[in-house]
C-alpha positions in Angstrom: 25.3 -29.7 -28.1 22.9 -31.7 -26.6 22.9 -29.9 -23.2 22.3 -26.5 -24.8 19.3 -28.0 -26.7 18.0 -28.9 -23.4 18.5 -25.5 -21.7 16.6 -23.8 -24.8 13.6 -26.3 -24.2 13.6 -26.3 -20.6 13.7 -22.1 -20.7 10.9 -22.0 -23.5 8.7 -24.7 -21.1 9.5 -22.9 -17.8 9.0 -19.3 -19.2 5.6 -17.6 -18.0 3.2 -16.2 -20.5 2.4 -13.1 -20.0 -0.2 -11.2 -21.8 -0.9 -7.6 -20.9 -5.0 -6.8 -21.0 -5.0 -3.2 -19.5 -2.3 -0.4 -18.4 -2.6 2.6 -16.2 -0.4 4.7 -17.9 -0.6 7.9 -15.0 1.1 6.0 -11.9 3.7 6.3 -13.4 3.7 10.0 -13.7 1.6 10.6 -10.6 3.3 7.9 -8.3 6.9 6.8 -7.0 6.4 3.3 -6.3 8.2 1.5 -3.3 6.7 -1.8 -3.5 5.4 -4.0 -6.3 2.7 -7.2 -5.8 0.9 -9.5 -7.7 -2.5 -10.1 -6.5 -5.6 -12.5 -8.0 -8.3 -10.9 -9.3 -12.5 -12.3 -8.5 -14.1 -11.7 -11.8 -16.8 -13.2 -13.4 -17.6 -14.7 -17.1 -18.2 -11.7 -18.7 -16.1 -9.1 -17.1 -13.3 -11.8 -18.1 -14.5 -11.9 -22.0 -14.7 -8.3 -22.0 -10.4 -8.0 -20.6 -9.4 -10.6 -23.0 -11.1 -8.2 -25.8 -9.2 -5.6 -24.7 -12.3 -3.2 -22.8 -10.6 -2.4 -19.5 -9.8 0.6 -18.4 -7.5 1.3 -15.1 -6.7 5.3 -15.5 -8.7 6.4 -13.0 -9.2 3.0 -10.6 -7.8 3.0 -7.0 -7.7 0.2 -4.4 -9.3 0.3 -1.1 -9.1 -1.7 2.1 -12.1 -2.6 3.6 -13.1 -5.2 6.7 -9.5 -7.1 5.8 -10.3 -7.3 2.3 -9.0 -5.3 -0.5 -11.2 -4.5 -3.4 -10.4 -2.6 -7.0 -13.1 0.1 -7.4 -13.5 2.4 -10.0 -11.8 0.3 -12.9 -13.7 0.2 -15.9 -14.3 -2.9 -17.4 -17.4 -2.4 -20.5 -20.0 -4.7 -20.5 -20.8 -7.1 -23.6 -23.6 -6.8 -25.6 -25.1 -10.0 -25.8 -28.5 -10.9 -26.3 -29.1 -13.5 -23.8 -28.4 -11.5 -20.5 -29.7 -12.8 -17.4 -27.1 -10.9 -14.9 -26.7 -7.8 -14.3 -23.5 -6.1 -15.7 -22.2 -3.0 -13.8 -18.9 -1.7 -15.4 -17.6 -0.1 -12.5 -18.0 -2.5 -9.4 -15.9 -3.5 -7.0 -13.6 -6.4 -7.6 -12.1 -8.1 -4.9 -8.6 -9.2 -5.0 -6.9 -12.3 -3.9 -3.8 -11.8 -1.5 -2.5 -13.4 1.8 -3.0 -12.2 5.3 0.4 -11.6 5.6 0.4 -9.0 2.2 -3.1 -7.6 3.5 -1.6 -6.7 7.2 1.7 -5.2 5.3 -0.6 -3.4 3.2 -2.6 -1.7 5.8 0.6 -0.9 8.0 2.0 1.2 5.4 -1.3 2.6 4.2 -2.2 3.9 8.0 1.4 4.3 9.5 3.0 6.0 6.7 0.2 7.3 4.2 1.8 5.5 1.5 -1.2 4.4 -1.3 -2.0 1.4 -3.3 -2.4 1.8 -7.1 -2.9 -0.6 -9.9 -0.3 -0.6 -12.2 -1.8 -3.2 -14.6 -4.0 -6.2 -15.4 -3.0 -9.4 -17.4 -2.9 -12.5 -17.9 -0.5 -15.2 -16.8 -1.0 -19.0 -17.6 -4.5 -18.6 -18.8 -5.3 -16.4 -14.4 -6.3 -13.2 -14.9 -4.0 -11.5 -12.4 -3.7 -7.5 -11.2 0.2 -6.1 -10.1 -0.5 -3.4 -7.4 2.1 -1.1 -6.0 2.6 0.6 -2.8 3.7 4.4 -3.7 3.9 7.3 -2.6 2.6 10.4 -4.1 5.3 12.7 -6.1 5.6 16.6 -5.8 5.6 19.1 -8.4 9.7 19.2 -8.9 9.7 15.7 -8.7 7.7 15.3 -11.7 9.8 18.0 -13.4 13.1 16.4 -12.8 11.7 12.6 -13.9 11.1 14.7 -17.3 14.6 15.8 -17.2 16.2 12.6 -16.8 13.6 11.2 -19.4 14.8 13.8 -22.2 17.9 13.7 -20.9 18.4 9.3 -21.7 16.3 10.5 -24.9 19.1 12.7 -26.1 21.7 9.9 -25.2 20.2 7.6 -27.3 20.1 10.0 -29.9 23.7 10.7 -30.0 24.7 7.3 -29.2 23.0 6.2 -32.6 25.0 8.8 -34.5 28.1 7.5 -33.2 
């Protein structure tokens, strides 16, 4: 008994929080993804009130690669309305994000070598960090799109009938 107590406490101390700020809902449907990273995002004070509110927007965001850096651009994040504002707060910057050399080089390999892109999937929060997961993807074709909605009514229907059995 009193080593299963300890594995339930150990698993509830080890166990990452994880709270989800802001989707992009169209990778899915626009991207296959081959590759999945977690990268640190440079924000500042308000752009991290703002996520924690729940005012970020990835739909339409993109990530570049520029002079060994990569940098979100085009991600929405809506600036607070406060009265004491004494930066300037420009919703659509470009953020940079936080990954080794080793990540950046891979990154750039496949992005020039094979024309693969990099898309953020989503933006949350783990341990009190503000963190982004990219992925490395390639773009899918008309019938590709078709037959991922097949297969996605097709598991719909199963559940269906499974639940009438």
């Amino acid at each position: 008994m009193r080593y299963l107590l300890y594995a339930i406490i150990h698993y509830t101390l080890c166990d990452e929080i994880m709270n989800v700020l802001c989707n992009n809902k169209k990778a899915g449907f626009k991207y296959a993804f081959i590759k999945k990273l977690e990268a640190g995002l440079v924000l500042s004070g308000w752009e991290v009130k703002s996520l924690k509110s729940g005012n970020g927007q990835l739909s339409e965001s993109y990530i570049s690669i520029k002079k060994d850096e990569v940098y979100l651009s085009n991600a929405h994040i809506k600036s607070l309305n406060t009265k004491n504002q004494t930066t300037l707060q420009e919703p659509t910057a470009n953020r940079k994000l936080l990954l080794n050399r080793k990540e950046i080089n891979m990154l750039q390999g496949q992005v020039s070598q094979k024309g693969l892109t990099i898309v953020p999937l989503k933006i949350y929060s783990k341990n009190g960090i503000i963190k982004i997961e990219i992925a490395l993807s390639k773009g899918k074709k008309l019938h590709d799109k078709r037959e991922d909605q097949k297969n996605k009514d097709w598991q719909r229907q199963k559940d269906r009938l499974k639940k009438l059995i």
